[in-house]
CHARMM internal coordinates of N, CA and C (Angstrom, degrees):
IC EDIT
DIST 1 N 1 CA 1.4439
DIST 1 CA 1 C 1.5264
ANGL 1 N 1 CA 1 C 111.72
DIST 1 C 2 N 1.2133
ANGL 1 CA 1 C 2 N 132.52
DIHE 1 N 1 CA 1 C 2 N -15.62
DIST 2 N 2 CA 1.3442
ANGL 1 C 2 N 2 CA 142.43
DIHE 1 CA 1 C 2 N 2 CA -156.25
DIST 2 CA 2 C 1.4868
ANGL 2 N 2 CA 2 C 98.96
DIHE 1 C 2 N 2 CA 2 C -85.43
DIST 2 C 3 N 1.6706
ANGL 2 CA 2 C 3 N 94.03
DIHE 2 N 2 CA 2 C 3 N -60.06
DIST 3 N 3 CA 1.8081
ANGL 2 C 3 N 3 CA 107.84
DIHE 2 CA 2 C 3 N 3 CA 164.92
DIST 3 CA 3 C 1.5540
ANGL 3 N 3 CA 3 C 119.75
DIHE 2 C 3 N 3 CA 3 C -40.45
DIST 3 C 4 N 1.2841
ANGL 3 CA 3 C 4 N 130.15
DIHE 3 N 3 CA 3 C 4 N -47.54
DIST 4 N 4 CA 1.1628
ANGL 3 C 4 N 4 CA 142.56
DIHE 3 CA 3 C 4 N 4 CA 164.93
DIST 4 CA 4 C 1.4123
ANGL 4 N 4 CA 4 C 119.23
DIHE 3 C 4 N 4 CA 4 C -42.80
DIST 4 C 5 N 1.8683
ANGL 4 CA 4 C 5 N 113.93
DIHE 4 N 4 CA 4 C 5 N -64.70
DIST 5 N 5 CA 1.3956
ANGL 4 C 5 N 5 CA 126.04
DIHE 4 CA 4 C 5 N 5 CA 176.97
DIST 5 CA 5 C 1.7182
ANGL 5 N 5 CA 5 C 109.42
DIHE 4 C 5 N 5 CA 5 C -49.33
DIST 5 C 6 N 1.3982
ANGL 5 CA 5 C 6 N 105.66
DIHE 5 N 5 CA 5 C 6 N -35.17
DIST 6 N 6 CA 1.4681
ANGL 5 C 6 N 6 CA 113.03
DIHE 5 CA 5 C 6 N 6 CA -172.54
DIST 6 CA 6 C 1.0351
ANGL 6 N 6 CA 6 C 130.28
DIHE 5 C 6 N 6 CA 6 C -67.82
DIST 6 C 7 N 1.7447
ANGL 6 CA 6 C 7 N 113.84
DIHE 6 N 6 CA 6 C 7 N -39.11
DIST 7 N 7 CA 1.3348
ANGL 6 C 7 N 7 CA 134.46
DIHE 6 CA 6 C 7 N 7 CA 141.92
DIST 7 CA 7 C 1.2152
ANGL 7 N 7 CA 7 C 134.63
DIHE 6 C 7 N 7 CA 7 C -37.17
DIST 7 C 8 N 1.6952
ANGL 7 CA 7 C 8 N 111.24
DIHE 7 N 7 CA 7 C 8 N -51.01
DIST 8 N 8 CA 1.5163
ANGL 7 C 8 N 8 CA 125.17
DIHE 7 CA 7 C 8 N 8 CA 161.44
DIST 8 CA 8 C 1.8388
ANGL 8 N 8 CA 8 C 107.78
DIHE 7 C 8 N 8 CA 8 C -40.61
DIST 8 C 9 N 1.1614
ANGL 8 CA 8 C 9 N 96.45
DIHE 8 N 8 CA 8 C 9 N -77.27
DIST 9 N 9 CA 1.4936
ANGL 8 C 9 N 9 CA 111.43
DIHE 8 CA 8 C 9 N 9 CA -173.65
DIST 9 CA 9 C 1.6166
ANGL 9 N 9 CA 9 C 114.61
DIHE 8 C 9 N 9 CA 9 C -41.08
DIST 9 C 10 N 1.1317
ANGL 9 CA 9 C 10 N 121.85
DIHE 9 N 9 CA 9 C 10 N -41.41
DIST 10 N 10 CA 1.3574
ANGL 9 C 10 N 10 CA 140.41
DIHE 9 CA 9 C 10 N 10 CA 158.97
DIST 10 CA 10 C 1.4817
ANGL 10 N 10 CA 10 C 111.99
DIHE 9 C 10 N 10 CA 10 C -25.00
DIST 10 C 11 N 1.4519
ANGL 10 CA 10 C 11 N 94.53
DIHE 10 N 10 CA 10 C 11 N -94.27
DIST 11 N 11 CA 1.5460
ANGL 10 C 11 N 11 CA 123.81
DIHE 10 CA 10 C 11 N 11 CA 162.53
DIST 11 CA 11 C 1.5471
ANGL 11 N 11 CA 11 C 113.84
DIHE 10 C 11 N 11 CA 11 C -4.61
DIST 11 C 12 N 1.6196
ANGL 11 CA 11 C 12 N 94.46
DIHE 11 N 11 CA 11 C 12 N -69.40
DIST 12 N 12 CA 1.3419
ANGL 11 C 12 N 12 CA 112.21
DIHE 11 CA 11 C 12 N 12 CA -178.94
DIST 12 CA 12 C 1.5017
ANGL 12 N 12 CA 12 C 118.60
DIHE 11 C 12 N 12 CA 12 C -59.16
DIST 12 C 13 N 0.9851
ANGL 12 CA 12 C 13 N 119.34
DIHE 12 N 12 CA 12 C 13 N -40.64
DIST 13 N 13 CA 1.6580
ANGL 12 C 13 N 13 CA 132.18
DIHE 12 CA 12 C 13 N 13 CA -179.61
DIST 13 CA 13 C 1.3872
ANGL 13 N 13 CA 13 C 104.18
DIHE 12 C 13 N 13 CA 13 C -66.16
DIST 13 C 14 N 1.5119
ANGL 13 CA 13 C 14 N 123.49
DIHE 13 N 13 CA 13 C 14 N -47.67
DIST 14 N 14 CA 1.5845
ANGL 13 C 14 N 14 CA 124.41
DIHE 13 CA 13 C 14 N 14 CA -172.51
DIST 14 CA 14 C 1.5045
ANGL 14 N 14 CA 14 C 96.79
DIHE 13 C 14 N 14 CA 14 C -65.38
DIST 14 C 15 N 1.4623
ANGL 14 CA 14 C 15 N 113.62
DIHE 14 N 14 CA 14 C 15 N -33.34
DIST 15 N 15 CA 1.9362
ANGL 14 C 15 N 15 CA 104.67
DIHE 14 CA 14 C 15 N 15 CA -158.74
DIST 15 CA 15 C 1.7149
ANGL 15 N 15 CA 15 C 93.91
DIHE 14 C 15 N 15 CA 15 C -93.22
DIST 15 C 16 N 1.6344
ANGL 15 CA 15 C 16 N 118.42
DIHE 15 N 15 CA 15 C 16 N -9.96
DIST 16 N 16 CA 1.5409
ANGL 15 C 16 N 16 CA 89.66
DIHE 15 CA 15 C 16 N 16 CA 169.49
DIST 16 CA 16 C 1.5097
ANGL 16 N 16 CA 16 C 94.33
DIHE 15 C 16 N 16 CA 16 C -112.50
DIST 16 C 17 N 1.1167
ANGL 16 CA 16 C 17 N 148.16
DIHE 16 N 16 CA 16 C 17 N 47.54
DIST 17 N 17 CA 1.7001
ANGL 16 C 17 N 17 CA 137.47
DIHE 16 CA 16 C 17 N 17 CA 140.02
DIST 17 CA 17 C 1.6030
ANGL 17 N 17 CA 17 C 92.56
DIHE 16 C 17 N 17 CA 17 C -94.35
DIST 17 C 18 N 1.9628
ANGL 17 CA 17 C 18 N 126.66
DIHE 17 N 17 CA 17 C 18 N -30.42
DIST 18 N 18 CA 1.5401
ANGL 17 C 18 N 18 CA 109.60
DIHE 17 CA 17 C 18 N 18 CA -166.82
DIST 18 CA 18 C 1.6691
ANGL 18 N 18 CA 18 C 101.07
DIHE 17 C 18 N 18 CA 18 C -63.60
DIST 18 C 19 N 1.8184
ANGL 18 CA 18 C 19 N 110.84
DIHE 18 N 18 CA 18 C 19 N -43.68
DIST 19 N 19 CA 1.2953
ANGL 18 C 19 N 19 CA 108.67
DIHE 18 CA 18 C 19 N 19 CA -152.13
DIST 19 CA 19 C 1.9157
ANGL 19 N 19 CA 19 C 95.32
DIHE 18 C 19 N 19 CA 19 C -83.17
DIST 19 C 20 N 1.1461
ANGL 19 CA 19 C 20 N 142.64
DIHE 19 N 19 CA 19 C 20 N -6.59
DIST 20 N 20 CA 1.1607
ANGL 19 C 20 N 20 CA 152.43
DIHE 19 CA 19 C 20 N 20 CA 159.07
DIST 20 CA 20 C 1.7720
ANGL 20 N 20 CA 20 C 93.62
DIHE 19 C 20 N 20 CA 20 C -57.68
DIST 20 C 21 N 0.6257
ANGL 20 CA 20 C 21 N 129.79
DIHE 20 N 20 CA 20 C 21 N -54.45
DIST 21 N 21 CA 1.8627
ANGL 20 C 21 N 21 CA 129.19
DIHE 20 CA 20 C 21 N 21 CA -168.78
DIST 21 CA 21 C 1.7536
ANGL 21 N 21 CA 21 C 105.79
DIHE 20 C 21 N 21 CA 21 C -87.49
DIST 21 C 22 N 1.4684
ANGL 21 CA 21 C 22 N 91.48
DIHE 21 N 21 CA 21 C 22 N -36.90
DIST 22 N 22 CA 1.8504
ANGL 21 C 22 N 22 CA 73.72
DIHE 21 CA 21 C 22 N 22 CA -168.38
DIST 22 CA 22 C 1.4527
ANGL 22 N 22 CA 22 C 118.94
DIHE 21 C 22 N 22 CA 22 C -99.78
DIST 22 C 23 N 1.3883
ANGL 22 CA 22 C 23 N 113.45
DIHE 22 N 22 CA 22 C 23 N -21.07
DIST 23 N 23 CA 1.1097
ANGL 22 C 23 N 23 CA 118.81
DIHE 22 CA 22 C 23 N 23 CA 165.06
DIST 23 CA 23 C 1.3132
ANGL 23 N 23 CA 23 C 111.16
DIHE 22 C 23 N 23 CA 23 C -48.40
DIST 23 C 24 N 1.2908
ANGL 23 CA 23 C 24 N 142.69
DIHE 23 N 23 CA 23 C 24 N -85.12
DIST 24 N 24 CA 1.8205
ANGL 23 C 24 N 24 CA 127.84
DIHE 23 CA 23 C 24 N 24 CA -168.89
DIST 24 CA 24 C 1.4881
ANGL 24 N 24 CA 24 C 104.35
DIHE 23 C 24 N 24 CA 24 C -60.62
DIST 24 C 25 N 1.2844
ANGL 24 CA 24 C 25 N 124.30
DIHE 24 N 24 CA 24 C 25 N 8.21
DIST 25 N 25 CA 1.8625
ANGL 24 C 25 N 25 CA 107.24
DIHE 24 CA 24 C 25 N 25 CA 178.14
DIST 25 CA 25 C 1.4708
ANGL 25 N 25 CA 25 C 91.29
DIHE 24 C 25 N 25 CA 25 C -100.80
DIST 25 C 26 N 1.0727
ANGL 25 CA 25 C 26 N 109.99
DIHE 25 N 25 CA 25 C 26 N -33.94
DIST 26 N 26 CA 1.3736
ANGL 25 C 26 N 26 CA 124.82
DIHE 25 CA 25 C 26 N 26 CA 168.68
DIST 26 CA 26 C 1.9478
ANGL 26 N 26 CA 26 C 127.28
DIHE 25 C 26 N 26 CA 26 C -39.93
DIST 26 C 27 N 1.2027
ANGL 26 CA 26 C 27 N 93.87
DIHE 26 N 26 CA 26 C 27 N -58.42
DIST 27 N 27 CA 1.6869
ANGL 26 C 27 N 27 CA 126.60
DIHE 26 CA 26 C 27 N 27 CA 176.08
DIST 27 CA 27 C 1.3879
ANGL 27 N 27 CA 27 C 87.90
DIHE 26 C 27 N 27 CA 27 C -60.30
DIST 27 C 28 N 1.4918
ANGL 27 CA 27 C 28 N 123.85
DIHE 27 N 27 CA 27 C 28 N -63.22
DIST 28 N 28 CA 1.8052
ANGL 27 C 28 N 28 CA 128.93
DIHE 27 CA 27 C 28 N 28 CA -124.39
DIST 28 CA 28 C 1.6276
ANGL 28 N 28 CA 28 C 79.32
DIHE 27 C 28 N 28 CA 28 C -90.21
DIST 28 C 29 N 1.3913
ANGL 28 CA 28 C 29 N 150.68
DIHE 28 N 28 CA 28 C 29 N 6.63
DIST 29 N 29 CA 1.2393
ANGL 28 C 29 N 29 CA 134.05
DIHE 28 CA 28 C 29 N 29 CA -135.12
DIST 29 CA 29 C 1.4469
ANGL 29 N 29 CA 29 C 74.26
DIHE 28 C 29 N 29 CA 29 C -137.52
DIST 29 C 30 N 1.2676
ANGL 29 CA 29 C 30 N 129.05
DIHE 29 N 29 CA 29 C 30 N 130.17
DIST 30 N 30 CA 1.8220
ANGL 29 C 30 N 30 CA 152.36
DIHE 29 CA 29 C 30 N 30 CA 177.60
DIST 30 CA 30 C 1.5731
ANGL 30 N 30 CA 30 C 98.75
DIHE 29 C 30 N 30 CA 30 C -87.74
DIST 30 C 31 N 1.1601
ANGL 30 CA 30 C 31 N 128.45
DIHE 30 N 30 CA 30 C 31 N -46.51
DIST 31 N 31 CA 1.4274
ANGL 30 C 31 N 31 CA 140.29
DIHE 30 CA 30 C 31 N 31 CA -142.15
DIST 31 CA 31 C 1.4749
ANGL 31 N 31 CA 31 C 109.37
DIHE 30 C 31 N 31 CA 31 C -47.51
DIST 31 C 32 N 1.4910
ANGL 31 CA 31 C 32 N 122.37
DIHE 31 N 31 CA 31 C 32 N -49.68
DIST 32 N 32 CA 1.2530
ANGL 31 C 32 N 32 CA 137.11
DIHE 31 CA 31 C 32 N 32 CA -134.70
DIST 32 CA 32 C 1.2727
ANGL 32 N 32 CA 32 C 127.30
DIHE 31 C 32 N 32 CA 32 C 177.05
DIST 32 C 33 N 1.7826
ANGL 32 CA 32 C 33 N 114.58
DIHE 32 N 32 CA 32 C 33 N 41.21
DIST 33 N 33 CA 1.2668
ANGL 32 C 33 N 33 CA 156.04
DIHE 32 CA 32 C 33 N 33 CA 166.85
DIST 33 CA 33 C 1.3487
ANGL 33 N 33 CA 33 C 96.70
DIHE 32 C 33 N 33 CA 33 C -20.69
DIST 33 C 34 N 1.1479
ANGL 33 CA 33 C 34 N 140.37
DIHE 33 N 33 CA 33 C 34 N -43.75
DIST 34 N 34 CA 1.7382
ANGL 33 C 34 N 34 CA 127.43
DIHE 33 CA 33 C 34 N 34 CA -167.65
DIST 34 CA 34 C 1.3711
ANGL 34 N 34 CA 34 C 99.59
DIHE 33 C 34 N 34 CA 34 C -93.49
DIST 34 C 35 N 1.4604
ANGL 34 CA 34 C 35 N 122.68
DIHE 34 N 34 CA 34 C 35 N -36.70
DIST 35 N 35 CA 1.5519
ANGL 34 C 35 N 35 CA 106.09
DIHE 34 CA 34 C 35 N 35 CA -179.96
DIST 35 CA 35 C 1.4410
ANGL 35 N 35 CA 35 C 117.11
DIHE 34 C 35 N 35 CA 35 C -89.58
DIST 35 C 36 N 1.5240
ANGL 35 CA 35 C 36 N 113.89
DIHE 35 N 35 CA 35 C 36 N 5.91
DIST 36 N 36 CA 1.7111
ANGL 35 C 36 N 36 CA 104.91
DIHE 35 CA 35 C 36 N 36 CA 172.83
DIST 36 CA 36 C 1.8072
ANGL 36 N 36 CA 36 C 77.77
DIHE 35 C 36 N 36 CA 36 C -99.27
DIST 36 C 37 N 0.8249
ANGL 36 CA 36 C 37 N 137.53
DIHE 36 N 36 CA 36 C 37 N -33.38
DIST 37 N 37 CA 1.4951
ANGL 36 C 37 N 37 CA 111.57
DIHE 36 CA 36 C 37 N 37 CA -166.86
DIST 37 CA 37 C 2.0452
ANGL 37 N 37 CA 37 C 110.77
DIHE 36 C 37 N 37 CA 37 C -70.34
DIST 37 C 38 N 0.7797
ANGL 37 CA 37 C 38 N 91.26
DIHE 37 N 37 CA 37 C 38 N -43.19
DIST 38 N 38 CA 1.5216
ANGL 37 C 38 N 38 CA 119.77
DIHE 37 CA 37 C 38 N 38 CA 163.66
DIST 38 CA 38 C 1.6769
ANGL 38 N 38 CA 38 C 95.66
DIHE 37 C 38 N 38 CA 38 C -33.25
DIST 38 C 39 N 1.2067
ANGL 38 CA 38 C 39 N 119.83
DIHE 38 N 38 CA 38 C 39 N -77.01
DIST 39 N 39 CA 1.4965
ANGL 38 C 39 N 39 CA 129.22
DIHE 38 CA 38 C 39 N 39 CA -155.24
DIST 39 CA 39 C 1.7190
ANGL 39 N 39 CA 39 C 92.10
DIHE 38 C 39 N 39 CA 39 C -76.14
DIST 39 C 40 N 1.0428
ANGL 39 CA 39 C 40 N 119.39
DIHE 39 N 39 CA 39 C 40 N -36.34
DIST 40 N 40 CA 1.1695
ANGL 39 C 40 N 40 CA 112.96
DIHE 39 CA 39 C 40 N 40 CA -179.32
DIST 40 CA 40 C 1.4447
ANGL 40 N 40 CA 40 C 128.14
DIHE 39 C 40 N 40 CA 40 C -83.11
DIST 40 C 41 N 1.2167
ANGL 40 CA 40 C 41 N 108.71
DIHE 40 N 40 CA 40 C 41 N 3.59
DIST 41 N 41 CA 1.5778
ANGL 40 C 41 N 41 CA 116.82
DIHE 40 CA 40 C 41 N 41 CA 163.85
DIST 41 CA 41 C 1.2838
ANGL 41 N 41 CA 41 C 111.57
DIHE 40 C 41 N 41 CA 41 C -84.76
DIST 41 C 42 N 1.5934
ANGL 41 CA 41 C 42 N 109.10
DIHE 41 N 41 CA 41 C 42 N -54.17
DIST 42 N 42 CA 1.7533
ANGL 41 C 42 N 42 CA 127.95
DIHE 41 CA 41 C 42 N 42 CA 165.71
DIST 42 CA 42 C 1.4523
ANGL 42 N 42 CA 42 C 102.92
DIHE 41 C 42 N 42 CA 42 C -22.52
DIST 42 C 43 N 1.6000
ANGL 42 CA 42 C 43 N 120.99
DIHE 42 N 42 CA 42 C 43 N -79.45
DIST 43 N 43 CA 1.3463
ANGL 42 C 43 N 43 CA 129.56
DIHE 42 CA 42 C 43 N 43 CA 175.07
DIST 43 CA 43 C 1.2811
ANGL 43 N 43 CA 43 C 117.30
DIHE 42 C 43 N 43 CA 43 C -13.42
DIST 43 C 44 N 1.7330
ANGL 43 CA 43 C 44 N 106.15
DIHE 43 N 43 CA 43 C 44 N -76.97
DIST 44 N 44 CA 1.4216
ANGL 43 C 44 N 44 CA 121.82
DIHE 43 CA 43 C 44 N 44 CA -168.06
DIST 44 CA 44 C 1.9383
ANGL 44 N 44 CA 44 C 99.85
DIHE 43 C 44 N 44 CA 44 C -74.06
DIST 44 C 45 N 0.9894
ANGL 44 CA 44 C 45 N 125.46
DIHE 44 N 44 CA 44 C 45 N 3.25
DIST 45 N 45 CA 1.3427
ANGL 44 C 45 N 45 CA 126.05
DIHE 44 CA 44 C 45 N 45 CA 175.41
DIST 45 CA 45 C 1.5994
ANGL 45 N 45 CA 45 C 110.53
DIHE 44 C 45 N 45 CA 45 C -102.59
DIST 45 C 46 N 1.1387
ANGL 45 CA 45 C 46 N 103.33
DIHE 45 N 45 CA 45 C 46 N -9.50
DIST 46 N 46 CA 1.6835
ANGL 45 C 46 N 46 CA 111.76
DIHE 45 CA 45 C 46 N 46 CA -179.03
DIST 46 CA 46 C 1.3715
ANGL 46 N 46 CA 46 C 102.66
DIHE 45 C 46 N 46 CA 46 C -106.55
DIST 46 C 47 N 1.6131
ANGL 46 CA 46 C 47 N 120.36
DIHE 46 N 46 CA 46 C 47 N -35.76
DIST 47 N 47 CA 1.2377
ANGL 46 C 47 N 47 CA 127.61
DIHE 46 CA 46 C 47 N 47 CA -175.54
DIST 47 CA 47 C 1.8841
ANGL 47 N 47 CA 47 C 110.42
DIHE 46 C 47 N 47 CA 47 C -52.63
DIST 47 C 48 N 1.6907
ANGL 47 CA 47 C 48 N 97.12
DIHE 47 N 47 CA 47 C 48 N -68.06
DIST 48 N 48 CA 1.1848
ANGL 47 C 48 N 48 CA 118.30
DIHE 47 CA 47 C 48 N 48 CA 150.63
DIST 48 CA 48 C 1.5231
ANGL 48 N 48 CA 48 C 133.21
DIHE 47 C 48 N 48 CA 48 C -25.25
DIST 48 C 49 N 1.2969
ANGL 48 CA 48 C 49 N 114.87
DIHE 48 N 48 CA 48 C 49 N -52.03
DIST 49 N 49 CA 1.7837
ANGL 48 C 49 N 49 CA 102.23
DIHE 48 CA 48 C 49 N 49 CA 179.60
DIST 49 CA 49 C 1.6886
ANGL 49 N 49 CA 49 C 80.54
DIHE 48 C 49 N 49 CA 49 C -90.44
DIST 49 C 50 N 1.6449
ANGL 49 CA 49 C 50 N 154.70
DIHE 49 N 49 CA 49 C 50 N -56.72
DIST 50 N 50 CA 1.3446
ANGL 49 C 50 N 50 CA 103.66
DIHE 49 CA 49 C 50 N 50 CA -168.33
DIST 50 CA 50 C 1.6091
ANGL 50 N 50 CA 50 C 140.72
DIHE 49 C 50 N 50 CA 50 C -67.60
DIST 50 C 51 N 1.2728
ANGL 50 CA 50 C 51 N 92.03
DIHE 50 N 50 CA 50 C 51 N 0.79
DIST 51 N 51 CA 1.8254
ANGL 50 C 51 N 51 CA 102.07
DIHE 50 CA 50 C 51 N 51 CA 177.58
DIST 51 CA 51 C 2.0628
ANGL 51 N 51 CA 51 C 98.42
DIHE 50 C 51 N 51 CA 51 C -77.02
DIST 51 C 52 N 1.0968
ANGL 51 CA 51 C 52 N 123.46
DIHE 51 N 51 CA 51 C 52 N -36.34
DIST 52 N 52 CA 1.1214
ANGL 51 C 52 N 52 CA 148.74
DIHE 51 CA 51 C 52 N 52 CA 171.91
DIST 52 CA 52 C 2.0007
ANGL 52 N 52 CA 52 C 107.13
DIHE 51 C 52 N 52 CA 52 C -50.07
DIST 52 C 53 N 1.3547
ANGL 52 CA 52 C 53 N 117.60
DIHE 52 N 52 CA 52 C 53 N -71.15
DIST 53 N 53 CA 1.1663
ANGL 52 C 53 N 53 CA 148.24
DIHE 52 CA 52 C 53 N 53 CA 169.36
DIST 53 CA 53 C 1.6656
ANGL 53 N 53 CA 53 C 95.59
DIHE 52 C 53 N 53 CA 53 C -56.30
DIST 53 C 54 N 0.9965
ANGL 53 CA 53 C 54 N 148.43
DIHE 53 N 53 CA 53 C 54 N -40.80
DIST 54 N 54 CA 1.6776
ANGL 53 C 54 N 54 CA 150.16
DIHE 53 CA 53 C 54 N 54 CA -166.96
DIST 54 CA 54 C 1.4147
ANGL 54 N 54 CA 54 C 93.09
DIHE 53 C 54 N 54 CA 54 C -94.47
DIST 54 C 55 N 1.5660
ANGL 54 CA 54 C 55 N 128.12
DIHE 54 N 54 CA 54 C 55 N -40.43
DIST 55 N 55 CA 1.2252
ANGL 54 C 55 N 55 CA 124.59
DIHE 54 CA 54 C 55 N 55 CA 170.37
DIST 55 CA 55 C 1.6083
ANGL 55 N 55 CA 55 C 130.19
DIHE 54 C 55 N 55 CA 55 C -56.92
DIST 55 C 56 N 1.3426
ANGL 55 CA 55 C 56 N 98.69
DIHE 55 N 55 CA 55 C 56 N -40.74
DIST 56 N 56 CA 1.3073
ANGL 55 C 56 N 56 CA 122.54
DIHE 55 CA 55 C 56 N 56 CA 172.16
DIST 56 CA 56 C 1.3675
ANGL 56 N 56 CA 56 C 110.03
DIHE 55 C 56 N 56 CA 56 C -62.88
DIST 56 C 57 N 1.4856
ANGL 56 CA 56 C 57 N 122.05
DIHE 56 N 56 CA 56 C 57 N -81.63
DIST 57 N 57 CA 1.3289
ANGL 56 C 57 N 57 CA 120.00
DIHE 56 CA 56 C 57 N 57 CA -177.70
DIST 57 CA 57 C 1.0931
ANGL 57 N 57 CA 57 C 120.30
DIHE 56 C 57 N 57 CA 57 C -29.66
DIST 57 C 58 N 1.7143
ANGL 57 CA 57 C 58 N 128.55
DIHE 57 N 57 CA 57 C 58 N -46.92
DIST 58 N 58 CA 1.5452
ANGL 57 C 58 N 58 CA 127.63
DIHE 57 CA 57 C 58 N 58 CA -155.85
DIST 58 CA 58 C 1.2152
ANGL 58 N 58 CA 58 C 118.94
DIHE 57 C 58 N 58 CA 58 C -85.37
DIST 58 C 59 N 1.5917
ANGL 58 CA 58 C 59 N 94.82
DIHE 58 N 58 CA 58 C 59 N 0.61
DIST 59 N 59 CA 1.6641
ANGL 58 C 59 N 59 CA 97.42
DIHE 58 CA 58 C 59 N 59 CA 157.90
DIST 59 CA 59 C 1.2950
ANGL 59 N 59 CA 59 C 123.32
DIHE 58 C 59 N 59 CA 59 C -71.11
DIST 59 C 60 N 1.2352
ANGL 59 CA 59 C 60 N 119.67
DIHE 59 N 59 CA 59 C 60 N -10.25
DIST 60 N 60 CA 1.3667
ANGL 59 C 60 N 60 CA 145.95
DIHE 59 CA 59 C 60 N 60 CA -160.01
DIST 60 CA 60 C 1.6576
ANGL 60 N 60 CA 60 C 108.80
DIHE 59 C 60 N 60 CA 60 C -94.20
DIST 60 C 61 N 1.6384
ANGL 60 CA 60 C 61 N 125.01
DIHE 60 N 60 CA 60 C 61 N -42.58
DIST 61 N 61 CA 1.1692
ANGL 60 C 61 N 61 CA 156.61
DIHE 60 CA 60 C 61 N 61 CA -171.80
DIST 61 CA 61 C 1.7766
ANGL 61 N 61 CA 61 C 98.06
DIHE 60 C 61 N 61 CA 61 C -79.95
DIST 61 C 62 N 1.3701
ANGL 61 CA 61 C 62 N 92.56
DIHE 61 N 61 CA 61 C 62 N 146.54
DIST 62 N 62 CA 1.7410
ANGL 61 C 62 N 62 CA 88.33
DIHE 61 CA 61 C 62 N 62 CA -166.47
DIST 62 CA 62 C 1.3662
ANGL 62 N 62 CA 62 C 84.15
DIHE 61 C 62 N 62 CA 62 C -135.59
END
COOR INIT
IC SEED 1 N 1 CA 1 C
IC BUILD
């Protein structure tokens, strides 16, 4: 289970350095306002169930 939690935590770290970078390139970008907003809900919706999923597991972790 430790292996698991570690993975979680991982996960989580890669998807908040992505949404740290893409979010304002995201914003700063005119082009196509519904699909950066779009992707950027996705993000924080992925961000969200693994903070969720890391919560879960470490009940697991002793």
């Amino acid at each position: 289970m430790q292996f698991i939690n570690t993975l979680t935590v991982l996960a989580l770290v890669v998807a908040s350095f992505a949404l740290i970078v893409a979010v304002p390139v995201l914003y700063a970008s005119s082009e196509d306002s519904g699909r950066s907003n779009r992707l950027i809900l996705l993000g924080s919706a992925v961000w969200v169930a693994l903070v969720l999923l890391n919560w879960g597991v470490s009940f697991f972790v002793v």
